[in-house]
N, C-alpha and C positions, 0 to 999 in steps of 0.2 A: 326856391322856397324862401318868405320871407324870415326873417332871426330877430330877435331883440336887437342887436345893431342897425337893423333897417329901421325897423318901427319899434316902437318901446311897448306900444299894445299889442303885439301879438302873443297871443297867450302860448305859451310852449312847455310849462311841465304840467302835472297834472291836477295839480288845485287852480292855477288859471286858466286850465279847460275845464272844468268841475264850474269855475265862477263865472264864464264865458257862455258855457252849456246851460248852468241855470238863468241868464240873464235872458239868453235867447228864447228859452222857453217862458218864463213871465212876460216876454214879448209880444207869445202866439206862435211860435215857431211849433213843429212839430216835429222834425226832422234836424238831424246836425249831423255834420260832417266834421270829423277830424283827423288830423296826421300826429300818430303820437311820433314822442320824438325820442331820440336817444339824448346823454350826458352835453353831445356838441352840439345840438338842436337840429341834428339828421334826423329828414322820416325817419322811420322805422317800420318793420314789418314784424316785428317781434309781439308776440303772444303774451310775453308774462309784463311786457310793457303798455298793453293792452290791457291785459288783468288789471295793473295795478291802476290804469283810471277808471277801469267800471266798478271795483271794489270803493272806490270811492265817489261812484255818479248816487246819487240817492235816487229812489224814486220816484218822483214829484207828480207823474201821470203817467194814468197806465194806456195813454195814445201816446207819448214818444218814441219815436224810435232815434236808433244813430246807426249813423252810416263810416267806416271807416276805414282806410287801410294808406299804403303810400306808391302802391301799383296797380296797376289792373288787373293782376295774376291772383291779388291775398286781401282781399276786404273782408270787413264782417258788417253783419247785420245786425243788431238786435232790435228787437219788436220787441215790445212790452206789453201790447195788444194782446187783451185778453182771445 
């Protein structure tokens, strides 16, 4: 998985996935994927690291959804779809 040492633009805490998230959506995206990340910029599969980006995803449309997790065992979904 890429790190701020690889690329300087990959977004890894949770306001430049929040600023990332909204760009893609002003784009036409409707869908987004991400891997939250822990302190070292590990996935993560953790819940309350999870919480703390959707506590702060606004809702800009109520057709996006996000898709995310950092295995194939623990993703989440949310639909926003009424």
């Amino acid at each position: 998985m890429l790190r701020k040492k690889d690329n300087p633009a990959v977004p890894v805490t949770p306001d430049e996935q929040i600023e990332s998230t909204h760009a893609a959506y002003e784009a036409g995206s409707a869908l987004v994927h991400i891997h939250v990340r822990d302190k070292d910029e590990n996935p993560s599969s953790s819940p309350e690291l999870f919480a703390r980006f959707m506590s702060r995803m606004p809702n800009w449309s109520s057709s996006t959804s996000l898709y995310s997790g950092s295995n194939n065992s623990d993703h989440w979904l949310v639909n926003n779809c009424p």
